[in-house]
N, C-alpha and C positions, 0 to 999 in steps of 0.2 A: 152480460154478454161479453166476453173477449173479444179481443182486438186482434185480428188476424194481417199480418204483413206476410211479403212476399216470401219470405223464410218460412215460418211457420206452418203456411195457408198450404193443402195437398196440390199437389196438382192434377187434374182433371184426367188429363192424359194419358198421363204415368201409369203405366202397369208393369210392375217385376218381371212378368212372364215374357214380355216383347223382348225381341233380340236389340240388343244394343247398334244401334245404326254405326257404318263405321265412322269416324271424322274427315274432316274435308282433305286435310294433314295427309294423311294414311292413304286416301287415295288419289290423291296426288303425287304422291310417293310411289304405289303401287304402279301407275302411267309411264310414269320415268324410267322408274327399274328394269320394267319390259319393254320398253324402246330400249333402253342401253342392250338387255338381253340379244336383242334382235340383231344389233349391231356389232357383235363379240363374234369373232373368225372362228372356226371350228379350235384350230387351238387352243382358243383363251377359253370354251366351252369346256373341253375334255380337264382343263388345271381345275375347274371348277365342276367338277362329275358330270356334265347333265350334256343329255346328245342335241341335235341338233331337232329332229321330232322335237321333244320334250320343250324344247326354247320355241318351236313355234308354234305346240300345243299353250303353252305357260301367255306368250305375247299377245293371243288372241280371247283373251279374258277380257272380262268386262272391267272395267279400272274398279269400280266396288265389290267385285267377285274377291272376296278378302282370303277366303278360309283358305284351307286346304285340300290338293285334293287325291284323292287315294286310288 
């Protein structure tokens, strides 16, 4: 019988096919960015392309709402 340690041993869990949750990091980040968002004058929006809709579509994400959206 082998000796299985916490390397070796599968984990139970794990499955390939499940989406990669995002990290704490990342959505912590994403919270941030969209508060800054929110608080940028229309000018500092228009230097960075994006209207003013679109910043308060974009801020009302969910903070793990990571992807993209089309």
């Amino acid at each position: 019988m082998a000796i299985l340690n916490a390397r070796t041993r599968p984990l139970p869990w794990f499955r390939p096919s499940l989406p990669v949750l995002p990290s704490l990091r990342a959505i912590m980040r994403a919270a941030i960015t969209r508060r800054y968002l929110m608080e940028m004058d229309d000018r500092m929006l228009k230097d960075i392309g994006i209207s003013r809709v679109d910043a308060l579509r974009e801020a009302e994400r969910l903070p793990w709402d990571l992807g993209r959206r089309g």
